[in-house]
Z-matrix of the N, CA and C atoms (Angstrom, degrees):
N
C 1 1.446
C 2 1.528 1 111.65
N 3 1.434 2 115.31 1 -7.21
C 4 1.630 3 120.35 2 -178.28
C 5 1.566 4 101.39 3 -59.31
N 6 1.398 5 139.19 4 -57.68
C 7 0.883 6 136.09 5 175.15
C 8 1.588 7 135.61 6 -48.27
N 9 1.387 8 108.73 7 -19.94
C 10 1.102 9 118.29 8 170.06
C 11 1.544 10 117.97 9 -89.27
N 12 1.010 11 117.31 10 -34.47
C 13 1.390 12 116.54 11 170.84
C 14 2.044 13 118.14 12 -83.71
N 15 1.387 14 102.36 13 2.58
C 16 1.457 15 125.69 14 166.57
C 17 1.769 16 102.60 15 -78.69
N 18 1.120 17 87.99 16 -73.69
C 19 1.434 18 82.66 17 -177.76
C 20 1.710 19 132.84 18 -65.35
N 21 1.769 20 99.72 19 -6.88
C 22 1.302 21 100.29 20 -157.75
C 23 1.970 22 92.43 21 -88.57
N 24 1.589 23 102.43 22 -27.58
C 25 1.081 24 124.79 23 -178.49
C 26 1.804 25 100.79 24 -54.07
N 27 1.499 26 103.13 25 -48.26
C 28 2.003 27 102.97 26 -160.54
C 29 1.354 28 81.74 27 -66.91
N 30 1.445 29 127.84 28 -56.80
C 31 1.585 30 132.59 29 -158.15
C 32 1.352 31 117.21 30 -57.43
N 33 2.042 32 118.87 31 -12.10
C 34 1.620 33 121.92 32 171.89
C 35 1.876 34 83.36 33 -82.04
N 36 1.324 35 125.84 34 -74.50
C 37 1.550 36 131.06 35 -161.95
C 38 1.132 37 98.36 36 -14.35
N 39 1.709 38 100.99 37 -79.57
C 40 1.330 39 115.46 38 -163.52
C 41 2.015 40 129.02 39 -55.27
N 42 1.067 41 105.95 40 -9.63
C 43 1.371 42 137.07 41 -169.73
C 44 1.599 43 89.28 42 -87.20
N 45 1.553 44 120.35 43 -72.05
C 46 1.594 45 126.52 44 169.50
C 47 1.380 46 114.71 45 -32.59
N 48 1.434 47 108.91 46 -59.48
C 49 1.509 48 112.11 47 -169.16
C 50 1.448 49 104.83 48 -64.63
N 51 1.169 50 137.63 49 -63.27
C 52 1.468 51 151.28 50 -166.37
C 53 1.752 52 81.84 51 -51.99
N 54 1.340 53 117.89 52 -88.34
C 55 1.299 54 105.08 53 -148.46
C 56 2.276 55 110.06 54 -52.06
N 57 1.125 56 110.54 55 -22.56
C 58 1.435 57 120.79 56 161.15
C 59 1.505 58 96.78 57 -38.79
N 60 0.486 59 123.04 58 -88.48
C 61 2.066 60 154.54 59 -160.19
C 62 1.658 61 100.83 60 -42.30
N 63 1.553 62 104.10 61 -53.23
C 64 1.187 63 86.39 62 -162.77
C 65 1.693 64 103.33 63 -101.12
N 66 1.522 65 124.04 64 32.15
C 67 1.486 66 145.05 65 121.76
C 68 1.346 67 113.68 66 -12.51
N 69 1.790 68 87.50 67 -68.44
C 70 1.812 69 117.12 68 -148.41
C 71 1.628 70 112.16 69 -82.71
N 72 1.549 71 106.07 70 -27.86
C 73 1.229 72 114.31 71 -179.57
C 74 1.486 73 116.96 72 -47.52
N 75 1.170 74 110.34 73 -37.02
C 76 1.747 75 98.01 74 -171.34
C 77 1.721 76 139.17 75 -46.25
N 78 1.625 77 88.68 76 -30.00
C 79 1.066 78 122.59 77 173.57
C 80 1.610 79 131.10 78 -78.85
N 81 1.330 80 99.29 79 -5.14
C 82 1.806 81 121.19 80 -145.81
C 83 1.348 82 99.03 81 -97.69
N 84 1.292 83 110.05 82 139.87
C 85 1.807 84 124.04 83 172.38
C 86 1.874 85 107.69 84 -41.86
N 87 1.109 86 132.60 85 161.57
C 88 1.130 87 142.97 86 -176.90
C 89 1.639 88 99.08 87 -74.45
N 90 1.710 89 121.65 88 -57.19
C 91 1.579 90 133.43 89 161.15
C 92 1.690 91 89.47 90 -17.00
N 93 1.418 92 95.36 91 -80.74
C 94 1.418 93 103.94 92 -169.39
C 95 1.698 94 140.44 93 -25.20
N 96 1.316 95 108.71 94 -67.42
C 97 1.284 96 125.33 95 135.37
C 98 1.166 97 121.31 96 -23.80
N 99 1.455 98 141.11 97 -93.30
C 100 1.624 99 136.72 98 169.54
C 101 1.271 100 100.12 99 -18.87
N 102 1.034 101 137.90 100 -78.43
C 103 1.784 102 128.69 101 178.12
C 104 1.621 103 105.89 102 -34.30
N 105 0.905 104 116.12 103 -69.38
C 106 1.495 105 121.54 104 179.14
C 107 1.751 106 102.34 105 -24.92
N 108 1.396 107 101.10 106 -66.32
C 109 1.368 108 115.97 107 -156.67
C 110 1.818 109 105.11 108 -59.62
N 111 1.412 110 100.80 109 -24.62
C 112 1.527 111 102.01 110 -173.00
C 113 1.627 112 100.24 111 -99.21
N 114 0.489 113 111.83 112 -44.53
C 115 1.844 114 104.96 113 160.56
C 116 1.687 115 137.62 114 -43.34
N 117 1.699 116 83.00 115 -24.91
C 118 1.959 117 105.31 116 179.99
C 119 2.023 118 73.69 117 -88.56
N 120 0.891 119 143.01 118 -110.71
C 121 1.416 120 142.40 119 -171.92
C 122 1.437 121 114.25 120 1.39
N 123 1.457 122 122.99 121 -43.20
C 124 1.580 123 136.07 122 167.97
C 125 1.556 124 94.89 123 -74.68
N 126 1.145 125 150.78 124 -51.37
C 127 1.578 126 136.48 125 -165.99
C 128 1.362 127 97.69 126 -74.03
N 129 1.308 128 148.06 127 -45.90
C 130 1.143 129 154.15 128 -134.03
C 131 1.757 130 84.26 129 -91.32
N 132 1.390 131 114.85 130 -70.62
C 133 1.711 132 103.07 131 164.94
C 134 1.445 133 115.43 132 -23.33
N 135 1.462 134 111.70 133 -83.93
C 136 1.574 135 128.49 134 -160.57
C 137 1.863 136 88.08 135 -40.82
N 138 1.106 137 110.31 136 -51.41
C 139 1.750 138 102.99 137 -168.71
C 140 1.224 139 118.32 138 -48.72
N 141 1.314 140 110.37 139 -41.55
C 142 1.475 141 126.96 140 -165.41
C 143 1.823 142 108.33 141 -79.23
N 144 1.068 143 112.60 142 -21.08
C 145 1.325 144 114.39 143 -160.34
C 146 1.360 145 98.59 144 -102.60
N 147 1.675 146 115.88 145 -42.12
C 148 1.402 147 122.29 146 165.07
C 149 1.657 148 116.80 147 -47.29
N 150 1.858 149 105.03 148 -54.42
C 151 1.405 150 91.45 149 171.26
C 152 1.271 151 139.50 150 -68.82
N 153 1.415 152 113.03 151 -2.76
C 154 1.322 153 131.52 152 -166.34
C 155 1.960 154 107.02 153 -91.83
N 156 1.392 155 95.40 154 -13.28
C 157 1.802 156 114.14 155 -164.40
C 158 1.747 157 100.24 156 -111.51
N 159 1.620 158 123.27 157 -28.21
C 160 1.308 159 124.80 158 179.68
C 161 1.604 160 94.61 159 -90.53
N 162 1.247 161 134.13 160 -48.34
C 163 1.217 162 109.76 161 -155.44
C 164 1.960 163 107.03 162 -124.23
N 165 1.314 164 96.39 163 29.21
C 166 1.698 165 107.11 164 176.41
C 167 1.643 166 90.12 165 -124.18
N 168 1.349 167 130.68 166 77.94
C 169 1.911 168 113.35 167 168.97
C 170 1.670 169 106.46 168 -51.03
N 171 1.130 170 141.68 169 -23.10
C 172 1.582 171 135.68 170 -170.58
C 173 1.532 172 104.77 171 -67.94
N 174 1.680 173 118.37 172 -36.28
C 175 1.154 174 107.46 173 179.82
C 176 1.793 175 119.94 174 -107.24
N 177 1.608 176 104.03 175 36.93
C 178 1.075 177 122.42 176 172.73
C 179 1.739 178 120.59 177 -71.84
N 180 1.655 179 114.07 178 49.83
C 181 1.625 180 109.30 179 -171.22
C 182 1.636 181 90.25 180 -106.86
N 183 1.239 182 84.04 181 173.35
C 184 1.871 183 112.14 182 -162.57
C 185 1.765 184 87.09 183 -62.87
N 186 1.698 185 109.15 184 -40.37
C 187 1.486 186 109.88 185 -172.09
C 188 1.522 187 118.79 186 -60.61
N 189 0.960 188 133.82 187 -27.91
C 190 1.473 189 172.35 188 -39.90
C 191 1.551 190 78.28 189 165.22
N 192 1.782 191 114.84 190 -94.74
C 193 1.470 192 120.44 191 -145.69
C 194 1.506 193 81.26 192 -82.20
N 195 1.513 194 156.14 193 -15.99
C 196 0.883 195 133.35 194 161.76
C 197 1.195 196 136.02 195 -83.60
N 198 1.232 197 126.22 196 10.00
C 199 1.106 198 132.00 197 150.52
C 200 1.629 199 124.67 198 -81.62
N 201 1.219 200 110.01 199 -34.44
C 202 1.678 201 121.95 200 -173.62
C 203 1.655 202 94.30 201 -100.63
N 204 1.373 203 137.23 202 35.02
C 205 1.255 204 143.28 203 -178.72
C 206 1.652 205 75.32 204 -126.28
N 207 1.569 206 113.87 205 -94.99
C 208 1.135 207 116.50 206 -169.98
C 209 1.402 208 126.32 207 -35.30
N 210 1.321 209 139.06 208 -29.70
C 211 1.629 210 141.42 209 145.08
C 212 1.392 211 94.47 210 -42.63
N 213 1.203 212 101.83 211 -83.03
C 214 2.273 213 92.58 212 -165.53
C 215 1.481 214 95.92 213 -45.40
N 216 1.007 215 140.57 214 -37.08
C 217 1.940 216 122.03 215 -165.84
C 218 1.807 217 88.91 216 -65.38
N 219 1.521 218 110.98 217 -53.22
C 220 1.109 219 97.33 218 -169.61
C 221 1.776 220 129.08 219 -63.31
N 222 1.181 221 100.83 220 -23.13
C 223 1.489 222 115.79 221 172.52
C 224 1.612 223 123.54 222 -59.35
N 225 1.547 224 103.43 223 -42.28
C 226 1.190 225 129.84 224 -177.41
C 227 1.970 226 88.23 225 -63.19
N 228 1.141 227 98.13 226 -93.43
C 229 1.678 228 110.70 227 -173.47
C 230 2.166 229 110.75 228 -27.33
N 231 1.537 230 104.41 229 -21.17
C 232 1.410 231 114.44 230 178.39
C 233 1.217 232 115.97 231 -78.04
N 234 1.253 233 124.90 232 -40.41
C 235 1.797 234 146.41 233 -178.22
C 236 1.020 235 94.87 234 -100.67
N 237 1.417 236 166.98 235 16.32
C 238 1.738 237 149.67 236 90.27
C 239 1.374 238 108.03 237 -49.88
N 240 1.267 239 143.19 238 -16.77
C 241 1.327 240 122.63 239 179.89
C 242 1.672 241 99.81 240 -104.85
N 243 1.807 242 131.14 241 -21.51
C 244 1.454 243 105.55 242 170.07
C 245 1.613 244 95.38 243 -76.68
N 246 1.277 245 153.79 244 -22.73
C 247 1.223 246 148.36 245 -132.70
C 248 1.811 247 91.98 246 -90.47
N 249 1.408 248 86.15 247 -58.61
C 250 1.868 249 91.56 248 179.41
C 251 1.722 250 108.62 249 -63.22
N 252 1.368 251 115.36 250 -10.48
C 253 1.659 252 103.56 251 -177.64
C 254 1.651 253 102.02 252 -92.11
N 255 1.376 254 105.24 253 -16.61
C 256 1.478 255 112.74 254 -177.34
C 257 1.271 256 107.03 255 -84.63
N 258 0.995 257 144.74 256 -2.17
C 259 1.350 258 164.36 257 159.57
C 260 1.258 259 118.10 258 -60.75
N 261 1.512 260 94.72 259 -67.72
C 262 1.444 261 99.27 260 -160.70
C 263 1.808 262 102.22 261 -96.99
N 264 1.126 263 114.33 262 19.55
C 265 1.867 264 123.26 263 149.48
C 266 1.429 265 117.71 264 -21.47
């Protein structure tokens, strides 16, 4: 069950940060946005794969939580790079 509460943990962060972010957007370069927009396409994965890993136990393999780990790492590392472009506006 460690893994599930791993991921359920990245999936609150990442949930915080995104909805943070898209606060800030209004204000945000057009560049900016397009990132945004391809990142909502990367969460929409991570969601799907997460729900597919919390409430399917058959497809509970290591391959499984490592794949929908590695989306949230990548998600995470995506919403620090619009955050720092929103910054530096």
């Amino acid at each position: 069950m460690g893994w599930k509460n791993d991921l359920q943990k990245l999936s609150d962060t990442l949930k915080q940060q995104r909805d943070e972010l898209r606060l800030q957007l209004h204000l945000a370069r057009q560049d900016v946005r397009d990132e945004w927009d391809d990142m909502e396409d990367y969460w929409n994965q991570f969601k799907h794969k997460l729900d597919d890993l919390l409430h399917d136990a058959s497809d509970a393999s290591e391959e499984a939580y490592r794949t929908a780990h590695d989306i949230g790492e990548d998600l995470k590392d995506g919403y620090q790079r619009i955050r720092s472009r929103l910054k530096d506006q």
